[in-house]
TORMAR-957741 format. One record per residue: residue number from 0; residue in one letter; x, y, z of N, C-alpha, C in turn. Coordinates in steps of 0.001 Angstrom, whole numbers, plus 500000, padded with zeros to 6 digits. Layout:
# residues N
REC  pos  code     nxx     nyy     nzz    caxx    cayy    cazz     cxx     cyy     czz
REC  NUM     a       X       Y       Z       X       Y       Z       X       Y       Z
...
This chain:
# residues 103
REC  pos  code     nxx     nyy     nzz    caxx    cayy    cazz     cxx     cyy     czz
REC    0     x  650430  436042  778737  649381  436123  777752  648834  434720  777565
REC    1     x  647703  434717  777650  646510  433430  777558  646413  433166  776491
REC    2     x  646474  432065  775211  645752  432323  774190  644585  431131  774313
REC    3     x  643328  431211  774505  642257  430239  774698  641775  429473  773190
REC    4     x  641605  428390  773274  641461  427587  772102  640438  428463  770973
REC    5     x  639344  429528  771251  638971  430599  770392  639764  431293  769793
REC    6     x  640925  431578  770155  641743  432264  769496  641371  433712  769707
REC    7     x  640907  434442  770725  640758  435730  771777  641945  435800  772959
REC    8     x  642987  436516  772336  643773  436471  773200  644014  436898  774297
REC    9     x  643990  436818  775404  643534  437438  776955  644689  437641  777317
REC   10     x  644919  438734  778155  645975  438782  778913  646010  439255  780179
REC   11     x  647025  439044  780832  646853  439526  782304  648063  439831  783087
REC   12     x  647979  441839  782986  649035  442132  783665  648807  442851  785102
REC   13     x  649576  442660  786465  649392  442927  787350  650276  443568  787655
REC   14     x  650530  444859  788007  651681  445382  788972  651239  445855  790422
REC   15     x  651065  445218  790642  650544  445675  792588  651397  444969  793111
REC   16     x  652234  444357  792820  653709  444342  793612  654626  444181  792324
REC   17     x  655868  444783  793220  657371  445127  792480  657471  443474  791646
REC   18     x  658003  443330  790471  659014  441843  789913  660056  441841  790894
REC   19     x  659902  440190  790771  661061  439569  791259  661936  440157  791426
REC   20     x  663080  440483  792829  664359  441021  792441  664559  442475  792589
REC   21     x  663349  443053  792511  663553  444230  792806  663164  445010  794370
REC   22     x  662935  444824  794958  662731  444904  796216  662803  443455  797416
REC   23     x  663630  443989  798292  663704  442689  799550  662267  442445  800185
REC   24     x  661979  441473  801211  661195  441434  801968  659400  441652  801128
REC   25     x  659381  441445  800416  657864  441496  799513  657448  440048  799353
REC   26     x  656216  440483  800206  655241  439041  800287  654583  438620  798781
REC   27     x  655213  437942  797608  654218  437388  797086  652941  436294  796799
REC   28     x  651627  436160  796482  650795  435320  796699  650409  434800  795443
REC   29     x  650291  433331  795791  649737  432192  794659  648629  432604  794203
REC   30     x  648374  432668  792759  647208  432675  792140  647231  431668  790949
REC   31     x  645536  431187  791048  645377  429660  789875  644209  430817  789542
REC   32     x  644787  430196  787696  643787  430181  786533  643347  429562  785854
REC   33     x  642320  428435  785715  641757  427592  784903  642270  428032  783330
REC   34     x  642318  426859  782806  643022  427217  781530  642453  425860  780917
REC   35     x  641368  426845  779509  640925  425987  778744  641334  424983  777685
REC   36     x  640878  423887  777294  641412  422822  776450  642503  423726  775254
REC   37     x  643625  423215  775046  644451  423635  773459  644529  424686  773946
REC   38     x  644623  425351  774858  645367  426892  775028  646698  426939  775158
REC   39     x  646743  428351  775209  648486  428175  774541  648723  429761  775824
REC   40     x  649534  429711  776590  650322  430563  777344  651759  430887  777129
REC   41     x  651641  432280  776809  653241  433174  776338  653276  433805  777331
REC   42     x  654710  433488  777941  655139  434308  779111  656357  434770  778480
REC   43     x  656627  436030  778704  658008  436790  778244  658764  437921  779016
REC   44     x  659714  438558  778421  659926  439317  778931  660140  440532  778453
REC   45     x  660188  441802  779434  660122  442802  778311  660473  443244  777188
REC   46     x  661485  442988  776946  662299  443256  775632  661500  442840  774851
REC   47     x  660907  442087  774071  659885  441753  773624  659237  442910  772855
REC   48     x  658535  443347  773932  657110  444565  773397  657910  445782  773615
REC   49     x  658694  446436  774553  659346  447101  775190  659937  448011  773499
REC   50     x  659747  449623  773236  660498  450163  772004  661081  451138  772538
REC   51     x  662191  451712  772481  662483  453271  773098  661220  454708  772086
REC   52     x  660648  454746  773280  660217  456441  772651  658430  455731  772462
REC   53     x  657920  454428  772151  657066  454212  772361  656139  453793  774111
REC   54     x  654881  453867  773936  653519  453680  774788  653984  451963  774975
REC   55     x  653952  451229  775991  653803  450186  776347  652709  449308  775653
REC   56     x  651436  449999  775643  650382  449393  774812  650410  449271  773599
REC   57     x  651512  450478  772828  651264  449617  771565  652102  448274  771626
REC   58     x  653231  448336  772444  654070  446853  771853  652872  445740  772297
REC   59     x  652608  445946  773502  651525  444469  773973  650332  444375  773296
REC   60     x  650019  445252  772259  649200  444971  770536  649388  444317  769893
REC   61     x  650952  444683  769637  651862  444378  768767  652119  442791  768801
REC   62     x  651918  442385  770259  651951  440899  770419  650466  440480  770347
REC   63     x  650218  440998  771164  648142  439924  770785  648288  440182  769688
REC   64     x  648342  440970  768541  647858  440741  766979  648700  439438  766420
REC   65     x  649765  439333  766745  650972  438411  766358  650262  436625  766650
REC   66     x  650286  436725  768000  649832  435731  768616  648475  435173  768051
REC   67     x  647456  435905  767693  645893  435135  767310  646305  434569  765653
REC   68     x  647043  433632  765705  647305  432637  764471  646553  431249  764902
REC   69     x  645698  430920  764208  644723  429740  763940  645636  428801  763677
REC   70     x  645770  427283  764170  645936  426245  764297  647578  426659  763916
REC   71     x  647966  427232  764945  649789  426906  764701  650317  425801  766163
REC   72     x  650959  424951  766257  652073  424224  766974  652426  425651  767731
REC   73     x  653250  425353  768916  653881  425970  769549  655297  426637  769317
REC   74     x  656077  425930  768331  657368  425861  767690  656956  426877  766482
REC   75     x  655767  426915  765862  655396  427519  764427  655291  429400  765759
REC   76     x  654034  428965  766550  653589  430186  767092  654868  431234  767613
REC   77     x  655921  430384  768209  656857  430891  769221  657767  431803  767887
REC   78     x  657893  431218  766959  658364  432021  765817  658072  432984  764910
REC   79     x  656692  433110  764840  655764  433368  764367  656152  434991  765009
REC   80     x  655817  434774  766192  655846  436241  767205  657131  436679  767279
REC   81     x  658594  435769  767567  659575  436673  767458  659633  437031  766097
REC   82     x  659631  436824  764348  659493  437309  763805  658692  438466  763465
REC   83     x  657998  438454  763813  656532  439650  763651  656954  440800  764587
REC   84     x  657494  440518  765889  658225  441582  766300  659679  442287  766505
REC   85     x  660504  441530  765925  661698  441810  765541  662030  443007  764909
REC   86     x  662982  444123  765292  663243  444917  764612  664527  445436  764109
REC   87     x  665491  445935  763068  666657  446183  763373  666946  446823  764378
REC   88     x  666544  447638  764834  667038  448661  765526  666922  447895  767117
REC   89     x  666442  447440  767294  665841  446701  768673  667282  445920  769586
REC   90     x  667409  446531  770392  668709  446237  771117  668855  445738  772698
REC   91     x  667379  445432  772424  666987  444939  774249  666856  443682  774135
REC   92     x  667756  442978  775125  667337  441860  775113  665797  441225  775278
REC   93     x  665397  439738  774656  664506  439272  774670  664336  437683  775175
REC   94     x  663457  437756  775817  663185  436294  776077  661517  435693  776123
REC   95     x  661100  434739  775398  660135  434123  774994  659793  432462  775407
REC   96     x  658814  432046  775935  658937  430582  776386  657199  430485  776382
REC   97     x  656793  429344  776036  655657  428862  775796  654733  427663  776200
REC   98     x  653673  427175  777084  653063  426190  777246  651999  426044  776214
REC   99     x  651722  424749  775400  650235  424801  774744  650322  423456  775685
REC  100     x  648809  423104  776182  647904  422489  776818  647080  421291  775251
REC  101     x  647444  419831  775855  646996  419297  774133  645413  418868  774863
REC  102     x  645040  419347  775493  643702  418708  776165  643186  419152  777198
């Protein structure tokens, strides 16, 4: 997930080939994305958005709504979102890691 210094959070998911690890012998290819001044990139993993019994799209809502916070640090944002999506019941692991770009 992109977040561009507008604060329109973009994202970009591809499955036209298997993740890492799950199949041998799969050619993957380099792709570059220009990435505008003060943007901020959340890469995660499923557990995250991932609910038993829910649509995939709502959890990856569930994060762009989280994520479009106006002038947060990376340390404020990265918390920001595991709080906002945290649930008791939630028993999948999670993992969260973050680039903001200061220029």
């Amino acid at each position: 997930m992109l977040q561009p210094a507008a604060f329109a959070v973009r994202s970009r998911i591809s499955y036209r080939r298997p993740w890492s690890g799950v199949e041998r012998d799969v050619q993957y290819h380099q792709t570059t994305v220009s990435v505008p001044p003060h943007a901020t990139l959340i890469a995660f993993a499923d557990g995250l958005v991932e609910r038993r019994g829910e649509v995939l799209d709502v959890g990856l809502e569930r994060l762009r709504h989280a994520a479009v916070e106006q002038h947060l640090g990376l340390d404020d944002l990265l918390s920001k979102i595991t709080r906002d999506l945290r649930t008791e019941d939630h028993r999948d692991d999670t993992a969260i890691v973050g680039i903001q770009w200061q220029a």
